[in-house]
N, CA, C and O of each residue as an XYZ file, in Angstrom:
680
protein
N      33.235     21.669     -0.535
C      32.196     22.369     -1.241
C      30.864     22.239     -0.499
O      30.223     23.206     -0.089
N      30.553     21.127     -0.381
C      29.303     20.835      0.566
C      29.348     21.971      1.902
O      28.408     22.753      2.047
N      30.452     21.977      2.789
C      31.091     22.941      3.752
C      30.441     24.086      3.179
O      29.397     24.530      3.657
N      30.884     24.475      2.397
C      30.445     26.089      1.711
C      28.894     25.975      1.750
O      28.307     26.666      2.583
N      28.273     25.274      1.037
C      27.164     25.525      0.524
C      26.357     25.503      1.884
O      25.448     26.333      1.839
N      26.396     24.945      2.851
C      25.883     24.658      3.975
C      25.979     25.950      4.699
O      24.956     26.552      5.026
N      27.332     26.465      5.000
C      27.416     27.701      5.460
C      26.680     28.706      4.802
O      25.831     29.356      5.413
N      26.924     28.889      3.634
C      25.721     30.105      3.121
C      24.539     29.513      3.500
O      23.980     29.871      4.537
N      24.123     28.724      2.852
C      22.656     28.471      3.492
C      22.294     28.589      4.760
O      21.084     28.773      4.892
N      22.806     28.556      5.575
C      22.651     28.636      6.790
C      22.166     30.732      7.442
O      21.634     31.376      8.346
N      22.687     30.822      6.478
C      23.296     32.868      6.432
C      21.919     32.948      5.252
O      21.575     34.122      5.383
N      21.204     32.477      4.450
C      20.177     32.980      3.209
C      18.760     32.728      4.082
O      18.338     31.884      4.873
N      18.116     34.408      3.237
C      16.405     34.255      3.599
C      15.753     34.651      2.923
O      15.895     35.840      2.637
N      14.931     34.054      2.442
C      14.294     34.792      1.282
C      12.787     34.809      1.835
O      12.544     34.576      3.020
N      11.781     35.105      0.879
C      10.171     35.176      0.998
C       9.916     33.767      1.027
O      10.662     32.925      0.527
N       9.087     33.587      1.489
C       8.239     31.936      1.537
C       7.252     32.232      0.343
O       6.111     31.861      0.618
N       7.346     32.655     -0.591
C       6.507     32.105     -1.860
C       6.560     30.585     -2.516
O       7.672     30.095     -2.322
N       5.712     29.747     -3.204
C       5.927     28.486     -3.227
C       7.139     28.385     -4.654
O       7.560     27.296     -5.044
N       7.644     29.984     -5.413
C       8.401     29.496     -6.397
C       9.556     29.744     -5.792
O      10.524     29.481     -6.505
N       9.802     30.145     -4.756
C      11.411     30.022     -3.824
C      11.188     29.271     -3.384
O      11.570     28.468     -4.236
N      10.744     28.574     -2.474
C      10.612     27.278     -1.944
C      10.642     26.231     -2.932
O      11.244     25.290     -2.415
N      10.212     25.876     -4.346
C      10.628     24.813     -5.048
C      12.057     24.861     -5.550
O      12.728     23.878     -5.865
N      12.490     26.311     -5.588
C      14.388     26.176     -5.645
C      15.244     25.536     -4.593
O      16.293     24.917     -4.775
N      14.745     25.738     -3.675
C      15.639     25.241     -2.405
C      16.078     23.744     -2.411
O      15.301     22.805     -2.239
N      17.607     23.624     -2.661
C      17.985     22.208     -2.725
C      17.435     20.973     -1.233
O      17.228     21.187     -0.039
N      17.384     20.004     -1.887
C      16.504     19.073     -0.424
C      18.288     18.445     -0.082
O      18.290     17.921      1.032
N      19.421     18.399     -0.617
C      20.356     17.562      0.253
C      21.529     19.109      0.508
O      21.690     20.041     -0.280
N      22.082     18.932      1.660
C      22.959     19.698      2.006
C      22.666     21.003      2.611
O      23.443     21.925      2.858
N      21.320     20.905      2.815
C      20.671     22.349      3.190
C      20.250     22.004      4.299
O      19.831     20.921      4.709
N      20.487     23.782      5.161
C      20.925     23.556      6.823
C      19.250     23.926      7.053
O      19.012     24.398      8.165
N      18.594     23.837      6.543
C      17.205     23.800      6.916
C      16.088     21.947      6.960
O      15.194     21.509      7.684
N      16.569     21.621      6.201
C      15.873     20.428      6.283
C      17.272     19.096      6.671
O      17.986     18.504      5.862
N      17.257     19.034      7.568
C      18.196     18.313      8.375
C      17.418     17.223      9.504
O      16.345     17.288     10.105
N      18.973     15.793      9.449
C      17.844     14.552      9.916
C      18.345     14.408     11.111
O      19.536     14.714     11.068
N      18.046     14.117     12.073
C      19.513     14.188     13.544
C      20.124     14.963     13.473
O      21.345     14.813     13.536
N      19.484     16.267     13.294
C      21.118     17.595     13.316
C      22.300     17.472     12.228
O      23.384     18.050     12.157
N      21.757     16.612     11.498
C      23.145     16.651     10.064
C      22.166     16.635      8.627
O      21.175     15.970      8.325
N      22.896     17.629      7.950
C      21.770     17.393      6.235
C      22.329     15.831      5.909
O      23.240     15.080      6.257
N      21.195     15.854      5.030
C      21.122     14.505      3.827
C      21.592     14.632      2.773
O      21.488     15.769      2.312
N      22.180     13.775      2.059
C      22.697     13.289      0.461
C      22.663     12.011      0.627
O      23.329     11.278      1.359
N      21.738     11.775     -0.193
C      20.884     10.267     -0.724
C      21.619     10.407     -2.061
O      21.308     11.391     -2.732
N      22.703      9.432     -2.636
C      22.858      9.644     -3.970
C      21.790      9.010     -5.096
O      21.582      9.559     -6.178
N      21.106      7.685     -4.637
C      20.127      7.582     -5.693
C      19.148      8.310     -6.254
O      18.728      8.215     -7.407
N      18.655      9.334     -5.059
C      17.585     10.548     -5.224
C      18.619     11.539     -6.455
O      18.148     12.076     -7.457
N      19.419     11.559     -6.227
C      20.471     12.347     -7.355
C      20.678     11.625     -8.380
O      20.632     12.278     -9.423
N      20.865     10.654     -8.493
C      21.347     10.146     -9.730
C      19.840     10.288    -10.314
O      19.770     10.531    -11.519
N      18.528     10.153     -9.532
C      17.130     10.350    -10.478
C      16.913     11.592    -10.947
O      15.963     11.727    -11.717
N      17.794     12.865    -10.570
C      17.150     14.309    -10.654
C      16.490     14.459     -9.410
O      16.053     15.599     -9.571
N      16.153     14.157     -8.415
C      15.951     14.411     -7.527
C      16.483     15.613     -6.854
O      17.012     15.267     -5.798
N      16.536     16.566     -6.996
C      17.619     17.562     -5.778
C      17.255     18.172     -5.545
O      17.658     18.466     -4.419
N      15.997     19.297     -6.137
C      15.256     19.945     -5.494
C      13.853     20.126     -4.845
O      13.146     19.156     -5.116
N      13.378     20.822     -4.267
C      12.041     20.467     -3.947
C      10.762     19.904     -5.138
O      10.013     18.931     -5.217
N      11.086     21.365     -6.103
C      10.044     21.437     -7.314
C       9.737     19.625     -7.779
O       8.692     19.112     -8.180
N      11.099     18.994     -7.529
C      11.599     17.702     -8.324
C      10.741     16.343     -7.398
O      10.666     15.137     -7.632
N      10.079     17.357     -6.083
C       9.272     15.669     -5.654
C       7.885     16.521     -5.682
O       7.180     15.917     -4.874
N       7.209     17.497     -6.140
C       6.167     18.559     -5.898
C       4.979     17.677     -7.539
O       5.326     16.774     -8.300
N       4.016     18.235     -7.511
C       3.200     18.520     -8.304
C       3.213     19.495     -8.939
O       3.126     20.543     -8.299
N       3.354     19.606    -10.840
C       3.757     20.562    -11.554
C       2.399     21.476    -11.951
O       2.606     22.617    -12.364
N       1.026     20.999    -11.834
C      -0.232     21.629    -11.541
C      -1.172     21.455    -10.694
O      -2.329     21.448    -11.113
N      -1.007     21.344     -9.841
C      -1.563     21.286     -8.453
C      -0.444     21.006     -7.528
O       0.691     20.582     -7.747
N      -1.051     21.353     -6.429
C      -0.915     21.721     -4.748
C      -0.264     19.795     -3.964
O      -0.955     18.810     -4.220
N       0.556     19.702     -3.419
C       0.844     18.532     -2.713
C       2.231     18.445     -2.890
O       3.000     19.406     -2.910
N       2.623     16.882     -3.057
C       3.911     16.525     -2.866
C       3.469     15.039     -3.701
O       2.423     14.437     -3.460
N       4.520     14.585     -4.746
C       4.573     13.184     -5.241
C       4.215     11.827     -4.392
O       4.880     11.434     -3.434
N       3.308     11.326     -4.797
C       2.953      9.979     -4.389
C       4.109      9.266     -3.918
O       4.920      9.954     -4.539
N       4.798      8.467     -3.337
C       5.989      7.758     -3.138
C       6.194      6.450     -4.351
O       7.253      5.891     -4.636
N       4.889      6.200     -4.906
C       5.244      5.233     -6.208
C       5.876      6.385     -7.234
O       6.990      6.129     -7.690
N       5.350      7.425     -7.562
C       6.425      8.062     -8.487
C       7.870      8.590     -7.923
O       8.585      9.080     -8.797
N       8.241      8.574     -7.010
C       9.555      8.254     -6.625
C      10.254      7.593     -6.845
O      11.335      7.739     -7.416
N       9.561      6.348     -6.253
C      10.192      4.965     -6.597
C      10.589      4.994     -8.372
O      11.702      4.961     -8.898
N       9.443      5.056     -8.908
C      10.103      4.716    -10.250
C      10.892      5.541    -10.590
O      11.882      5.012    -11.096
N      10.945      6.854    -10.550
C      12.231      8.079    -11.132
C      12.914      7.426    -10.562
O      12.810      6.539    -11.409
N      13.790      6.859     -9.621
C      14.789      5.956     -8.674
C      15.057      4.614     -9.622
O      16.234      4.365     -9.880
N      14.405      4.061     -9.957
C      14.111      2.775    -10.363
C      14.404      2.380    -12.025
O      14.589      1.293    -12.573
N      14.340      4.180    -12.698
C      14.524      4.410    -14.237
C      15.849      4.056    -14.559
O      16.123      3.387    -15.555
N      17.195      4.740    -13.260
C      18.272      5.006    -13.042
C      19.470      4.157    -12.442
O      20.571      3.892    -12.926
N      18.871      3.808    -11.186
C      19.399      2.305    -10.626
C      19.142      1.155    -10.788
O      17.952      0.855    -10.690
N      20.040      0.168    -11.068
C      19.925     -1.070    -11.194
C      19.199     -1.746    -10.374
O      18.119     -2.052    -10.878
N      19.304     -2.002     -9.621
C      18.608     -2.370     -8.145
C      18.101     -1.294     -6.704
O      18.696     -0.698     -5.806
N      16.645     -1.489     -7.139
C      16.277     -0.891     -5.814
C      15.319     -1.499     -4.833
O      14.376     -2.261     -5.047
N      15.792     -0.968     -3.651
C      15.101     -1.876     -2.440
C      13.931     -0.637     -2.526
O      14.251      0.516     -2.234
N      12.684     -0.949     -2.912
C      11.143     -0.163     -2.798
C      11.170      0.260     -1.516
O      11.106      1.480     -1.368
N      11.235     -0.314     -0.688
C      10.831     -0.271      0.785
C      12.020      0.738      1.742
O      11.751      1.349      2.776
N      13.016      0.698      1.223
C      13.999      1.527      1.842
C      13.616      2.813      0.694
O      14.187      3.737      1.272
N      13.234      3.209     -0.099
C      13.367      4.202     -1.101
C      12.061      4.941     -0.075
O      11.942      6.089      0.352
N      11.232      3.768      0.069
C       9.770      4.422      0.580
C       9.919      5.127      1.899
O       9.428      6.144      2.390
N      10.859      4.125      2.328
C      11.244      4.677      3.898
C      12.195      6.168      3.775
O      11.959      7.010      4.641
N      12.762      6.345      3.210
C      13.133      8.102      3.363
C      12.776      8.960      2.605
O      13.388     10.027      2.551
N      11.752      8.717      1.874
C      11.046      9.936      1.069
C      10.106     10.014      2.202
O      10.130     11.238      2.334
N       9.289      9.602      3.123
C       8.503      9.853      4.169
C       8.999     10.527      4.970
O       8.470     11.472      5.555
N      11.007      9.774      5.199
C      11.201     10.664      6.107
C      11.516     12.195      5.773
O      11.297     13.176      6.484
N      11.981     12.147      4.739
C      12.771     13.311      3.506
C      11.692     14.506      4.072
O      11.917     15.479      4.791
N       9.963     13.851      3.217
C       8.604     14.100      3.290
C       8.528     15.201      5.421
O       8.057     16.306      5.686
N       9.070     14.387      6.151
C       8.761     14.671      7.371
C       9.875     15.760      7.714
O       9.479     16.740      8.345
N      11.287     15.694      7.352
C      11.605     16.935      7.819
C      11.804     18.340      7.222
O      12.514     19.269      7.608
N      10.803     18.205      5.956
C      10.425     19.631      5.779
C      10.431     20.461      6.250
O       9.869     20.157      7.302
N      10.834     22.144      6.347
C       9.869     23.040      7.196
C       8.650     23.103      7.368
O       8.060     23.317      6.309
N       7.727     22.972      8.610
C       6.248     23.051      7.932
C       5.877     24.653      7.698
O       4.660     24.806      7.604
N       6.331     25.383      7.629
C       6.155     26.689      6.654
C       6.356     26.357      5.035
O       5.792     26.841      4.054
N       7.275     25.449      5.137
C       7.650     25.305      3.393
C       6.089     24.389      3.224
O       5.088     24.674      2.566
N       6.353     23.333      4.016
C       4.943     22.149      4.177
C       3.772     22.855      3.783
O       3.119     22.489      2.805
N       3.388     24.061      4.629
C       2.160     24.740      4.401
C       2.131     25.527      3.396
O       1.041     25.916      2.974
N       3.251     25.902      2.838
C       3.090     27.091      1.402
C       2.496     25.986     -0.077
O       1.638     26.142     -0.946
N       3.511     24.852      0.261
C       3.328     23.784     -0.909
C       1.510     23.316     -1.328
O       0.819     23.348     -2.347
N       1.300     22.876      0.200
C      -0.142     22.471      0.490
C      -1.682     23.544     -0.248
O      -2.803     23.269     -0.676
N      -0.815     24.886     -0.033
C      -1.688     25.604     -0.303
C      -2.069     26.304     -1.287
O      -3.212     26.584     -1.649
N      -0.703     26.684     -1.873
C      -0.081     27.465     -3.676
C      -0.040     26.623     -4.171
O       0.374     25.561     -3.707
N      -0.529     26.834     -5.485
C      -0.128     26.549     -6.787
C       0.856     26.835     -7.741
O       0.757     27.610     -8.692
N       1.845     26.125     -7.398
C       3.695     26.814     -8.596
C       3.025     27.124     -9.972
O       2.311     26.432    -10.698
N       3.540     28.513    -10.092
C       3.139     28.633    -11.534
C       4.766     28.947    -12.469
O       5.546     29.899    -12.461
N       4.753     28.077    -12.954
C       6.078     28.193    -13.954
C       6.912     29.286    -14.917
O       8.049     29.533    -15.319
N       5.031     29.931    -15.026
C       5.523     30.660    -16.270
C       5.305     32.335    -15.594
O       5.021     33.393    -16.155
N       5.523     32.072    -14.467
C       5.181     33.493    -13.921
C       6.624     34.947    -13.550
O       7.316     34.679    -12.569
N       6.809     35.650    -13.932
C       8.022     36.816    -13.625
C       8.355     36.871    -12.200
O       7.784     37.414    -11.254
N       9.064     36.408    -12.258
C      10.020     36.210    -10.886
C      11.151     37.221    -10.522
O      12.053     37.435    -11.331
N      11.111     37.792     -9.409
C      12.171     38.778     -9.200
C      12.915     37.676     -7.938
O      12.479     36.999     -7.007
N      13.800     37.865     -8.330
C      15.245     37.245     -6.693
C      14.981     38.020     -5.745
O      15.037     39.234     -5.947
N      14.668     37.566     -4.619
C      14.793     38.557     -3.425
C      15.187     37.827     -2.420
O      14.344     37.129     -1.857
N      16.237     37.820     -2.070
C      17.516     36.574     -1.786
C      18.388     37.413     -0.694
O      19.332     38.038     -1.177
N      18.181     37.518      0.827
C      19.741     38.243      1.049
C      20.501     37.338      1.688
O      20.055     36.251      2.054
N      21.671     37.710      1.864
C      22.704     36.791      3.058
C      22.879     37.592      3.810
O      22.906     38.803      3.588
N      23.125     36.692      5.488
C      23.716     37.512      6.332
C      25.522     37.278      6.603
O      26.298     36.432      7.048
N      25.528     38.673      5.989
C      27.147     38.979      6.580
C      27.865     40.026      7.364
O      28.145     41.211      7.184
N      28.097     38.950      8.507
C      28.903     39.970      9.328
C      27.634     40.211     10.372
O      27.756     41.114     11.200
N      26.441     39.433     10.349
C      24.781     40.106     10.840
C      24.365     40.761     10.302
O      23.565     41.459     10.924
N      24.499     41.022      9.087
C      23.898     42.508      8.207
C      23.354     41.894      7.157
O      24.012     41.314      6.294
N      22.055     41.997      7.178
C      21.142     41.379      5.521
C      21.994     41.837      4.894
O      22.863     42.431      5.533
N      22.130     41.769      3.373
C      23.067     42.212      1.864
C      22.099     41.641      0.691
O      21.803     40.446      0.713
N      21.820     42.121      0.112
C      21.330     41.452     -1.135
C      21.948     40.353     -1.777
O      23.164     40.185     -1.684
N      21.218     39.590     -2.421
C      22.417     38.569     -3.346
C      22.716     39.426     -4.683
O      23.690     39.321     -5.428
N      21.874     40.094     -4.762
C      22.057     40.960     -6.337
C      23.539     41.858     -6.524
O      24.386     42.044     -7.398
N      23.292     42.232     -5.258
C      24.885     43.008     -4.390
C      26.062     42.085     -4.669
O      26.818     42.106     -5.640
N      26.063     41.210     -3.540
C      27.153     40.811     -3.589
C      27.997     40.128     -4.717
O      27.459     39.489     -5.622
N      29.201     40.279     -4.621
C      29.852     40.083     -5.693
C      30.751     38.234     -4.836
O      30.319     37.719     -3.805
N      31.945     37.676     -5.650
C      32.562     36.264     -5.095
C      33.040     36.561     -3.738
O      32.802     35.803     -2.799
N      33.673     37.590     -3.624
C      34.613     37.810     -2.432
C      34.063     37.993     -1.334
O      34.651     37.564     -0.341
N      32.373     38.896     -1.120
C      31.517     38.955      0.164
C      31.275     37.644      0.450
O      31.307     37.327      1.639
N      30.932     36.425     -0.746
C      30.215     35.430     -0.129
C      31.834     34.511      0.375
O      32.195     33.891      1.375
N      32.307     34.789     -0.649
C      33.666     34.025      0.161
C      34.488     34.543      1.649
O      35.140     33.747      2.324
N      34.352     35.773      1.953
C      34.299     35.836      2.970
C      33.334     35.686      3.954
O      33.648     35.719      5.144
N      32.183     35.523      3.577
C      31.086     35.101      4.550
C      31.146     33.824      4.844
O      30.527     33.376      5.810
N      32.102     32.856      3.838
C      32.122     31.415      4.212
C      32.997     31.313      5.428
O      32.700     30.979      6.575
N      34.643     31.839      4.684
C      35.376     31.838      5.519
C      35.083     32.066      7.424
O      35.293     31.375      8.420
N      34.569     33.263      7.184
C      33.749     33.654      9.033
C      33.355     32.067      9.709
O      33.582     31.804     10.890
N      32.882     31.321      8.972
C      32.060     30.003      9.532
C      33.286     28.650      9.583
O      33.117     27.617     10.231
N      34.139     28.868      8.995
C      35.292     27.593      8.497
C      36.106     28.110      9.310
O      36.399     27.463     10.316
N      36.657     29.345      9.100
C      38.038     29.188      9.912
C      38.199     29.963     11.310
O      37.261     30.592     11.802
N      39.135     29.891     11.753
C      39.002     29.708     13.580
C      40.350     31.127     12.982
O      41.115     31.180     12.019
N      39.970     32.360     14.506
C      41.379     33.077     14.365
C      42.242     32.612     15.356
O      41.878     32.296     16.489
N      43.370     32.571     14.941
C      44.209     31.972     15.757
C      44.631     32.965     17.221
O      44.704     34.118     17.645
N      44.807     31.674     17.534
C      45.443     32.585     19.380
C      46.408     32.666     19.573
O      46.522     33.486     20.483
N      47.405     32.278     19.257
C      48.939     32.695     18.649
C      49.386     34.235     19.265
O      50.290     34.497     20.059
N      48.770     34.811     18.845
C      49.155     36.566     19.046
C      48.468     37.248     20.303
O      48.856     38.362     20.655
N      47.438     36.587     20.994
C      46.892     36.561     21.784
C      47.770     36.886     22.875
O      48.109     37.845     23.568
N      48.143     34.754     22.601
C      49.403     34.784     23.610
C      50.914     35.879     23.872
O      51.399     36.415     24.868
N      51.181     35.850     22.813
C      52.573     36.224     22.179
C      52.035     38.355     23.064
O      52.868     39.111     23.564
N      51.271     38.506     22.994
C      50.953     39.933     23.760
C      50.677     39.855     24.977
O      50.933     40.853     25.652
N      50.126     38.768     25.596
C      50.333     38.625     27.071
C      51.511     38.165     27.466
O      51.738     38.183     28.676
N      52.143     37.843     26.895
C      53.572     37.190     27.543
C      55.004     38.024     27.534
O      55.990     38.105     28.267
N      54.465     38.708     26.038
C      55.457     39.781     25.991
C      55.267     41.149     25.999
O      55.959     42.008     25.452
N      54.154     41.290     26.742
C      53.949     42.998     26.715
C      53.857     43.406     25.631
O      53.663     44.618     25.726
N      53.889     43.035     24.373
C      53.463     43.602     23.380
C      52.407     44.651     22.285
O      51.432     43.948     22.018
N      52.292     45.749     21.727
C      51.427     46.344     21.322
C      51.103     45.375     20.113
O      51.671     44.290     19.983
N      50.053     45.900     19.155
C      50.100     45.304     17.917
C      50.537     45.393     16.957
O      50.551     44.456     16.159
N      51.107     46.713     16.686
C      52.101     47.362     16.323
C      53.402     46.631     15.549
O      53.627     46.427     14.356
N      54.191     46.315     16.831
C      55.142     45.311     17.043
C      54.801     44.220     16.689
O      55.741     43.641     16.145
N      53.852     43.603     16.730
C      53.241     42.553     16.423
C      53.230     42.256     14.914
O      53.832     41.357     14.327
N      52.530     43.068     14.481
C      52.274     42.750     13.113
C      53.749     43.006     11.991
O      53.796     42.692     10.802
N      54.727     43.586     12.720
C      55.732     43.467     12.002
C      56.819     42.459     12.268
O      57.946     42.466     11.774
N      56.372     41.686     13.029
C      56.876     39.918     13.035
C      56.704     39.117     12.334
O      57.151     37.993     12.560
């Protein structure tokens, strides 16, 4: 599942407004990545932690102090090391996009405001709406990224002179 979600994300673009940007999940997403691999911190999850909005300021402009981290962390787990919690919300904090960095810094999320989706994926290289697509585009848009076509038939036509024809009725 993680697999999936990574692959679409990887294929989604939306507007940089600061109320799409507080949807965007912070673990498993091929945009904010630490050494070339996403993050899943489960204590940040077990606090509610998962999306951006969830470390942001709900009326004003910034990003959560790292003491209110700690304690949403601290409500939930039995034991927490402060200092390791502190140490990857900085880093969490650092591999932001700084486009997302600069929208946050500068907008004010307004909650109660009419929001339209304007969301596409790329499939196949072709923007698509998300409004469009139905299970089977995005499931085949996963598939494209997971599975390998086999060379099997490749071979099996160089070796035997084969059309495809013939082929496909094997």
């Amino acid at each position: 599942m993680c697999q999936a979600l990574y692959s679409l994300g990887c294929k989604i673009d939306f507007q940089l407004t600061v109320e799409n940007i507080y949807d965007q999940p912070l673990f498993c997403n091929p945009k904010i990545v630490l050494y070339d691999k996403t993050i899943i911190w489960y204590d940040f999850i077990r606090a509610g932690i998962v999306t951006i909005k969830d470390i942001c300021y709900e009326v004003k402009t910034g990003f959560l102090p790292k003491n209110a981290i700690v304690d949403m962390i601290n409500n939930v787990c039995d034991y927490v090391n402060i200092q390791y919690v502190i140490d990857r919300y900085h880093c969490l904090l650092s591999i932001i996009p700084d486009e997302w960095n600069n929208t946050i810094h500068n907008n004010v999320h307004h909650r109660n405001i009419d929001r339209t989706i304007d969301i596409s994926v790329l499939i196949k290289n072709v923007p698509c709406d998300l409004k469009s697509c139905n299970v089977k585009k995005l499931y085949q848009c996963v598939l494209e990224d997971i599975t390998e076509e086999p060379i099997g038939p490749i071979i099996w036509k160089k070796l035997y002179a084969l059309d495809e024809a013939k082929l496909c009725k094997i």
